[in-house]
N, C-alpha and C positions, 0 to 999 in steps of 0.2 A: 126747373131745378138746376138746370145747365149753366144755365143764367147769372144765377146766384154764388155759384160756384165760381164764375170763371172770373165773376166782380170779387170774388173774396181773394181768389188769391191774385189777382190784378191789384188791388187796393192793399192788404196785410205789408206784403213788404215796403211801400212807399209809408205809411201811417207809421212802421215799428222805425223805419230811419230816420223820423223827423223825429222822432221821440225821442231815440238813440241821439241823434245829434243836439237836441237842444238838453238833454239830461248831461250830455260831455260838455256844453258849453255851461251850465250850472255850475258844475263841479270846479271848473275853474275859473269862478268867480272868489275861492278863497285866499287869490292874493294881495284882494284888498287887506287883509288879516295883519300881511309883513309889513305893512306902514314902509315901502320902500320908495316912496313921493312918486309925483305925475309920469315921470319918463323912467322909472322902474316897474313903477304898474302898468303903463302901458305895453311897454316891453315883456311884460312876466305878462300879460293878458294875451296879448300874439301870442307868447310861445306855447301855454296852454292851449288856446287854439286850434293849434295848426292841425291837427287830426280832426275835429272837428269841422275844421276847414277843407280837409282833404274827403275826406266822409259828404261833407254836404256837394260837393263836384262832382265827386262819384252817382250821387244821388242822382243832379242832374243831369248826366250822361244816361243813367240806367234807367229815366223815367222812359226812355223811346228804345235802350238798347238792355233790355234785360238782364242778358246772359254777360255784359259786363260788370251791372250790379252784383249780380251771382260770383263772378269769380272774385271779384275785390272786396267784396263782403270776406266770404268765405277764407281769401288771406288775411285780412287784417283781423280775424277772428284768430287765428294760426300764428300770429305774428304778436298777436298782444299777449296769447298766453307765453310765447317764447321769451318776450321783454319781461314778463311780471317773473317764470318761477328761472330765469336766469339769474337775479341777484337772490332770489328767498333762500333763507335757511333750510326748509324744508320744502320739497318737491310735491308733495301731497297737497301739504295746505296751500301752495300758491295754485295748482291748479284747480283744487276746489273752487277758492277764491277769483280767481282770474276767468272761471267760467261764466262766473255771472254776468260778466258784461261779453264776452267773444260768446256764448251760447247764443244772445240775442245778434249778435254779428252773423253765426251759424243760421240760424232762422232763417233772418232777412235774407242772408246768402242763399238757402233751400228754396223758399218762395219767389226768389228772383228766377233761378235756374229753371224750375216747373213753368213757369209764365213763359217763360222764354221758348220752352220745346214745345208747350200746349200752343204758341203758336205758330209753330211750323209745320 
């Protein structure tokens, strides 16, 4: 049962970032939408990106160093809901809203952390 366990939460946080990252690399596929020709899309496709990009390094660092995944998780979780209810009308609804993607930030950030001290 030990076993099974220590593969779960080994595995949960690597499985929800790929997830996370190719789900934030979807979402900014809608600048094909603005018709702004080859080197506007290209360029609006980087800029989307780059969190994604920045996420998926993270990744790779934290497949061998845990407790890094854990703490940058956990800010960029802290940090996106600060960017979303910074401009909203309403403080409520943006953090409702902005949990839905930093809660799974929060996760991956808790299951990196636990891995990390389970093996020390």
């Amino acid at each position: 049962m030990e076993i099974k366990a220590n593969k779960f939460v080994y595995w949960t946080p690597r499985v929800l970032s790929i997830i996370l990252i190719a789900f934030m690399a979807l979402m900014s596929l809608d600048i094909f939408d603005l018709g702004l020709g080859f080197w506007g899309t290209l360029g609006g496709l980087f800029m989307h990106n780059i969190p994604a990009l920045i996420l998926l390094a993270v990744l790779i660092i934290s497949w061998k160093r845990e407790m890094v995944g854990g703490i940058v998780f956990t800010l960029a979780g802290i940090l996106y809901i600060f960017l979303v209810s910074k401009n909203a009308p309403d403080w409520k609804i943006a953090l409702l809203w902005s949990l839905q993607l930093s809660g799974i930030a929060f996760i991956i950030g808790g299951f990196f952390i636990v891995n990390a001290i389970k093996k020390k």
